[in-house]
C-alpha positions as CSV (number, residue, x, y, z in Angstrom):
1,X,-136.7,54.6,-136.8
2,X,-137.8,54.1,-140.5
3,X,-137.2,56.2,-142.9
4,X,-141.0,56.7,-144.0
5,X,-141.6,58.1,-140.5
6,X,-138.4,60.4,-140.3
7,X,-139.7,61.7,-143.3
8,X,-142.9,62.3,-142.0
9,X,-142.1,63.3,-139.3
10,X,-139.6,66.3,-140.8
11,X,-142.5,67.2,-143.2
12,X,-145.0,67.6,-140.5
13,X,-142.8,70.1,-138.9
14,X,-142.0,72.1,-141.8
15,X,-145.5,72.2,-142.4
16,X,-146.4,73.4,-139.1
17,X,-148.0,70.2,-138.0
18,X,-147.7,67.6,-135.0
19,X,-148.4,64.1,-135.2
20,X,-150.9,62.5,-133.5
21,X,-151.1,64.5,-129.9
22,X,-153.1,63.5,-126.8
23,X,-156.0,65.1,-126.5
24,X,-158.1,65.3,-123.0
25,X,-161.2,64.2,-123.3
26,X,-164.1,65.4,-120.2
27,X,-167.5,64.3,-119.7
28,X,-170.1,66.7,-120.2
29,X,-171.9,68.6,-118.2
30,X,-175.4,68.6,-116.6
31,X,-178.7,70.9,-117.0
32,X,-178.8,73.1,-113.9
33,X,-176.3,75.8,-112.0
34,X,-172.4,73.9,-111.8
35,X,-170.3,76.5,-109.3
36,X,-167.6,78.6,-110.6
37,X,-165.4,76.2,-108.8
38,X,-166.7,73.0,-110.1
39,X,-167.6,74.3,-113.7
40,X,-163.6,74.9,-113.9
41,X,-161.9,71.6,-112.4
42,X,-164.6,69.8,-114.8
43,X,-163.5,71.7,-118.0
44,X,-160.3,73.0,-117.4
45,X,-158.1,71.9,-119.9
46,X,-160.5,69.8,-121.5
47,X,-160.4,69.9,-125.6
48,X,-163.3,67.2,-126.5
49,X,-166.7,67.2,-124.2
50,X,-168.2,63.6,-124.7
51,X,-171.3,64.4,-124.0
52,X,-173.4,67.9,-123.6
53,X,-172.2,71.1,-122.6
54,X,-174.9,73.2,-120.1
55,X,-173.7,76.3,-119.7
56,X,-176.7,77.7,-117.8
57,X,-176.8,80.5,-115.1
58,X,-173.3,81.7,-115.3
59,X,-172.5,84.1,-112.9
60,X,-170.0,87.1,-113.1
61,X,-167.0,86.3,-111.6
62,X,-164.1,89.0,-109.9
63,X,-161.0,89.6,-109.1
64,X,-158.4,87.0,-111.3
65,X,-161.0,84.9,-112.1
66,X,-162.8,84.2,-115.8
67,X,-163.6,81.8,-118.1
68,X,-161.4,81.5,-120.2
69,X,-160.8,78.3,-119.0
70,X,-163.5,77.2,-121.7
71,X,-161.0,78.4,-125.0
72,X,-159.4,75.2,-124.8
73,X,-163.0,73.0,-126.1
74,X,-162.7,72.3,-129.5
75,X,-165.6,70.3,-129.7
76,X,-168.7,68.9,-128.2
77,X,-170.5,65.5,-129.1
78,X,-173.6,66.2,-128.0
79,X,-175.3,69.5,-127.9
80,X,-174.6,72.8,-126.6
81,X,-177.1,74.8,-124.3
82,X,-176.1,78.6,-122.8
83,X,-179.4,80.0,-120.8
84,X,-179.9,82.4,-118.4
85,X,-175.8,83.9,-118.2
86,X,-175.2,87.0,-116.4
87,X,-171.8,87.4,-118.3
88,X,-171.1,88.8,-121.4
89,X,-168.3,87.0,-123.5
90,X,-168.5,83.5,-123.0
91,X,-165.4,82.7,-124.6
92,X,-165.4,79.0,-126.9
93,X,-162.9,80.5,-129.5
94,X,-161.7,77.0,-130.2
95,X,-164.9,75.1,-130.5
96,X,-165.1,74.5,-134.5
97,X,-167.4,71.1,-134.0
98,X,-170.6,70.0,-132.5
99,X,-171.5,67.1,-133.2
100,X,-174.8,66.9,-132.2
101,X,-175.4,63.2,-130.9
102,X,-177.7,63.8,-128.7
103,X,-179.7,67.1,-129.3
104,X,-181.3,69.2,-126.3
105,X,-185.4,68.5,-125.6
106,X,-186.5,70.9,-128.1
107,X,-184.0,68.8,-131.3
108,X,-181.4,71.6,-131.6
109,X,-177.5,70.9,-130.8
110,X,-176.7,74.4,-130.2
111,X,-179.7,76.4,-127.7
């Protein structure tokens, strides 16, 4: 291993940060009601959301269930849309970007 990238390497880490990491990438979502169920295995995980994210007609869930499963987007290349939710936190702590690419029928990223 070089030295340039030991050294990088040792100042990332005293710095606090990694080197290049995978990220996981998921395709967006469509207009129209997603199940719990399906809403989940399609975001679960996912950090970048190539495309739009519909949020629209969530419904409260119970027992162990949440959606919390939606902290881990950090950002959306398209443009967000939350209608018609019955819950009340909808929890995208980690979402810092929207990019806006493509913007919702009415030219707004975030609706």
């Amino acid at each position: 291993m070089s030295r340039l990238l030991v050294a990088t390497s040792v100042l990332f880490g005293l710095l606090g940060l990694h080197s290049v990491e995978a990220r996981r990438d998921c395709s967006g979502t469509t207009e129209g009601k997603l199940s719990y169920g399906d809403l989940r295995n399609a975001l679960q995980g996912c950090e970048v959301v190539i495309g739009n994210l519909n949020l629209g007609q969530l419904d409260t869930v119970s027992g162990n269930d949440s959606y919390d499963f939606l902290n881990s987007i950090r950002e959306v290349t398209g443009y967000v849309s939350i209608t018609s939710s019955q819950v009340v936190t909808i929890p995208l702590r980690s979402l810092v970007v929207i990019r806006g690419e493509a913007l919702n029928p009415q030219g707004y990223s975030l609706f």
